[in-house]
Phi, psi and omega in degrees: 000308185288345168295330156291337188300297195300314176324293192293354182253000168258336201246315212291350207228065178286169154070033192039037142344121158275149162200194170217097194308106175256150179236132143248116199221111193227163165293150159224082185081233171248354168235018194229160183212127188231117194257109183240127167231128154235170178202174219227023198264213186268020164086172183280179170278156160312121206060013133352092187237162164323274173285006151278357197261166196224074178227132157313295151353264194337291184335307166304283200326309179289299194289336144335317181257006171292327151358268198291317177106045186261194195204113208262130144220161192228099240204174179226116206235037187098039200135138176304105148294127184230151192212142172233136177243140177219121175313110183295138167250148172223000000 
């Protein structure tokens, strides 16, 4: 989550853009959690694939959630989204 944050305050919101960081974290049935951090800033770049960028980031993000036995996506939705779906252990 905080790489999304910082992601999204160094790139979507240049040239002292306002903009805004939504955070979410819901249950998705009895054993899954689905964590979306999104914002409303200028979006991915044109052509833009995951798994072509070399980003540290990216990296952290993607291998947490293989961590968690999760599922990493990353979209351009009026803005960046990023959604982590994950197993809850009990």
């Amino acid at each position: 989550m905080t790489e999304s944050i910082v992601n999204a305050i160094k790139y979507a919101f240049i040239n002292d853009n306002k903009g805004s960081v939504d955070i979410q974290l819901a249950r998705d049935g009895e054993h899954h959690v689905i964590l979306k951090v999104s914002d409303n800033g200028i979006g991915l770049p044109e052509g833009f694939h995951a798994s072509d960028r070399s980003s540290l980031g990216l990296d952290l993000m993607q291998g947490l959630a293989k961590q968690l036995n999760g599922k990493f996506h990353i979209a351009d939705n009026g803005g960046v989204q990023i959604t982590m779906r994950f197993l809850v252990l009990k």
